[in-house]
C-alpha positions in Angstrom: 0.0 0.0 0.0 1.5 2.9 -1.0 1.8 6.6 1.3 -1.4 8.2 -0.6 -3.5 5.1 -0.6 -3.0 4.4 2.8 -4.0 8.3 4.1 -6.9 7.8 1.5 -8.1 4.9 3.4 -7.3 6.6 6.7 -9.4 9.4 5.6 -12.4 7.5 4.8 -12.6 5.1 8.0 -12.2 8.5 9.5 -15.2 9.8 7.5 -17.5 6.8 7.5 -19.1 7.4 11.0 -20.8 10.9 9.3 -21.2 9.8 6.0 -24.3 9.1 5.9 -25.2 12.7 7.1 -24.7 13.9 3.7 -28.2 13.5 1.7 -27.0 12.0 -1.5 -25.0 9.1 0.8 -27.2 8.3 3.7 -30.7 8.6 1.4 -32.5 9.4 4.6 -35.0 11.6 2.9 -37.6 9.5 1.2 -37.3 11.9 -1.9 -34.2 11.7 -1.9 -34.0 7.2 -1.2 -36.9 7.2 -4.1 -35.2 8.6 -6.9 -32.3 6.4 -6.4 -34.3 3.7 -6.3 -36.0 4.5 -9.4 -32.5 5.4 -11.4 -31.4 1.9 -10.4 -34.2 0.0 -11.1 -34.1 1.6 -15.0 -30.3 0.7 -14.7 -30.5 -2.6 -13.4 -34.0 -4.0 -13.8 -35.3 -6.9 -11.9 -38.5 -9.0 -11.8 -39.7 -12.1 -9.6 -37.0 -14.3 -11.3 -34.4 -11.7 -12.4 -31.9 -11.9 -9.6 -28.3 -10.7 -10.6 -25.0 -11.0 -9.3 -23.7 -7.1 -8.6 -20.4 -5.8 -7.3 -20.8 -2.5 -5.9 -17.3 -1.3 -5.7 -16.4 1.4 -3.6 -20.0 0.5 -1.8 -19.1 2.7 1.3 -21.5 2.2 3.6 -23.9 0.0 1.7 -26.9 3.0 0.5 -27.4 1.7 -3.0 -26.5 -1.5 -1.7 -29.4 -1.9 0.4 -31.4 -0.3 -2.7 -30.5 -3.2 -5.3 -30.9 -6.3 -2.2 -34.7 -4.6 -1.7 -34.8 -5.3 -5.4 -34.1 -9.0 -5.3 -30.4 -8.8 -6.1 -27.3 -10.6 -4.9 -25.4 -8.1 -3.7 -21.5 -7.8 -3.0 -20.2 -4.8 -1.5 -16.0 -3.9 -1.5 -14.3 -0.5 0.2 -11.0 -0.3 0.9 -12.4 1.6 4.1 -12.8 -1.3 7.2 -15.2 0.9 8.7 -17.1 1.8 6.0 -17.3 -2.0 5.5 -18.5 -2.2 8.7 -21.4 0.4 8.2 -22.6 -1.2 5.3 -22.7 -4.5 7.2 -24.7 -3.4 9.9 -27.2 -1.1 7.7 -28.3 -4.5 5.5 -27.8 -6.5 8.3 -30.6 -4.2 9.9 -32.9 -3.8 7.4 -33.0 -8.1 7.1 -30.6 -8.4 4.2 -27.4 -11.3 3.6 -25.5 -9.3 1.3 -21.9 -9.9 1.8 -19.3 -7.2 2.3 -15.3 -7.5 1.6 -13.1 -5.1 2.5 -10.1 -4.7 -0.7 -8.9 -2.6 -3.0 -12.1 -1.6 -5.3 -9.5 -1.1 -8.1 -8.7 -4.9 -7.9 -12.4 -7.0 -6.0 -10.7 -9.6 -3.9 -13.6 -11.6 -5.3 -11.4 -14.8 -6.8 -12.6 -15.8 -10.2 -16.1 -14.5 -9.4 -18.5 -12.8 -12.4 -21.2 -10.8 -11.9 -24.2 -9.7 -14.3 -23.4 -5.7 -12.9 -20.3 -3.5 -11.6 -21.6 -0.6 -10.1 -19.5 2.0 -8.9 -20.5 5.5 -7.8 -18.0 8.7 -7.1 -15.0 6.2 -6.9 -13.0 7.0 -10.2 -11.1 9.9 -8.7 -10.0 8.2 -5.6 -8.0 5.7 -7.7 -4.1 6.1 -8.6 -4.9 4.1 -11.9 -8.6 4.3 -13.2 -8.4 3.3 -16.5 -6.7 0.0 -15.0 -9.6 -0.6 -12.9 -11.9 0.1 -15.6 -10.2 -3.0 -17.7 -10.2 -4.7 -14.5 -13.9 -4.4 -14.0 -15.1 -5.0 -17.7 -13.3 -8.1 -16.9 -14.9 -9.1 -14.1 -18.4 -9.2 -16.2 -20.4 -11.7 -17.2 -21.3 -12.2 -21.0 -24.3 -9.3 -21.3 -23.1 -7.6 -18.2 -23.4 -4.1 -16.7 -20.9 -1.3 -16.3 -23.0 1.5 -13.8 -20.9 4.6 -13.4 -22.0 7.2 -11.1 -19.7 10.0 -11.8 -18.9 13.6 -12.0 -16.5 16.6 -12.1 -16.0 18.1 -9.0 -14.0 19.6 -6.5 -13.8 17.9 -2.6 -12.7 19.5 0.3 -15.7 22.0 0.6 -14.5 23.4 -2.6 -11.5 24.9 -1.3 -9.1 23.0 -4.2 -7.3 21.7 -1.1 -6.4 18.2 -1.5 -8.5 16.5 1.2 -5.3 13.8 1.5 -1.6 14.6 1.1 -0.7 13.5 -2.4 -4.2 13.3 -3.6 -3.5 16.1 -6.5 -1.3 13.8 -8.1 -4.5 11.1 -8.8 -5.3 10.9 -12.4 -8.6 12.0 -12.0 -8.4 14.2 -8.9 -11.3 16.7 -9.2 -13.5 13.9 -10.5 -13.9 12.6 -14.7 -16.1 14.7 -17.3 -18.5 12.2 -19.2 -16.8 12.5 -22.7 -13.2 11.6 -20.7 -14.8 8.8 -19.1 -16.6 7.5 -22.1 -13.3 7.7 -24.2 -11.7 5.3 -21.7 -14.7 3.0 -21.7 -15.8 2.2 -24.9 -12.5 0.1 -26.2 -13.7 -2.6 -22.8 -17.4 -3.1 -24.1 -19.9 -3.0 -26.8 -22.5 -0.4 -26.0 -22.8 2.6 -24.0 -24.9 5.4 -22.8 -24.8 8.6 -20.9 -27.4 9.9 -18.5 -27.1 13.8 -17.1 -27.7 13.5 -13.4 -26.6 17.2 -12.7 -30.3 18.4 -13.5 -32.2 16.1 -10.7 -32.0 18.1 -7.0 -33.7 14.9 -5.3 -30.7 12.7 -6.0 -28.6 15.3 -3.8 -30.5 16.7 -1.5 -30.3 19.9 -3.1 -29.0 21.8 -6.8 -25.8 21.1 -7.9 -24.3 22.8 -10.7 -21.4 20.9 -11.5 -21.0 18.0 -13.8 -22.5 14.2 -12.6 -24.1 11.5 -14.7 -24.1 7.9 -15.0 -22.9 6.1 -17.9 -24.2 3.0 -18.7 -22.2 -0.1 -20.3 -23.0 -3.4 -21.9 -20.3 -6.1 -22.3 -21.0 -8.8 -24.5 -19.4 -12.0 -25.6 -16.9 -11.3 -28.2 -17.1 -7.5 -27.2 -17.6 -6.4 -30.1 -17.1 -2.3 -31.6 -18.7 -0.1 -28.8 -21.3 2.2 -30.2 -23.3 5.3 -28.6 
């Protein structure tokens, strides 16, 4: 583990007791829980016997998590953050859910030889010292038809002071967070089909207006991967 990851890591089991306060992570407001539950379920959709296998990399503490186990799905959580872990844990555990939660590098699931039908990963990209290598890494960990969900944005952290909220953190590929053209560019070699959805415009999913840059692009793998299109 090198100096940066390991003060990232710090900073979040640090930050995971509050997390939740924010609106977008805790989704204590039912507005706020609903329309995260309804962009997932036109994400990932389920039925009686649609079950699928997701990772939720950089889970956190389990919010959208808890959203796709209400739906009928097998959830597994990862976060490099042992407390965070442990959040997520106790918030399925207390709403009656088995999901199973790992703690690991998100950039690299310590989940073996495992596929899943969906990767989801929200607001994780800029934390990473080598995103396009997890992307390839995640595309790789899909089934044939899988799902590549990614929550993302361009952003400043710190309370938009341009501070670097950990020492080193400026150095990140994506520090500041990924615009959706970036991101797509780096995507669409690792899958077959993709789409963008503009999130900035939707004050439930925050708790509030946002004026800055967030969406979720949405990726299909198939067998073969063949030539991504938009």
């Amino acid at each position: 583990m090198t100096g940066t990851t390991a003060s990232i890591t710090d900073y979040w089991d640090a930050a995971a007791s509050a997390f939740d306060d924010e609106p977008d992570h805790g989704l204590r407001a039912e507005q706020t829980r609903a329309a995260w539950a309804v962009r997932l379920r036109s994400w990932v959709p389920s039925g009686p016997a649609d079950a699928l296998d997701v990772l939720d990399v950089g889970c956190g503490t389990g919010s959208l998590s808890l959203l796709l186990a209400e739906c009928g799905h097998r959830v597994t959580g990862v976060d490099l953050a042992p407390r965070m872990v442990d959040e997520a844990r106790a918030k399925l555990g207390a709403a009656g859910f088995a999901a199973r939660f790992l703690v690991g590098d998100a950039a690299l699931p310590p989940t073996g030889d495992e596929r899943f039908d969906v990767l989801l990963s929200r607001h994780l990209l800029w934390t990473l010292p080598d995103p396009e290598a997890a992307l390839r890494e995640w595309a790789g960990r899909l089934r044939p038809g899988g799902l590549l969900v990614l929550i993302e944005g361009r952003w400043r952290e710190a309370g938009q002071t341009g501070v670097p909220y950990v020492a080193g953190a400026e150095t990140l590929p994506w520090h500041g967070g990924v615009g959706a053209e970036a991101l797509a560019a780096a995507v669409r070699p690792l899958v077959d089909t993709l789409r963008i959805e503009p999130l900035s415009d939707d004050p439930q999913l925050w708790g509030r207006p946002v004026t800055d840059e967030r969406y979720a692009l949405i990726a299909q793998v198939q067998e073969g991967r063949g030539p991504a299109v938009r």
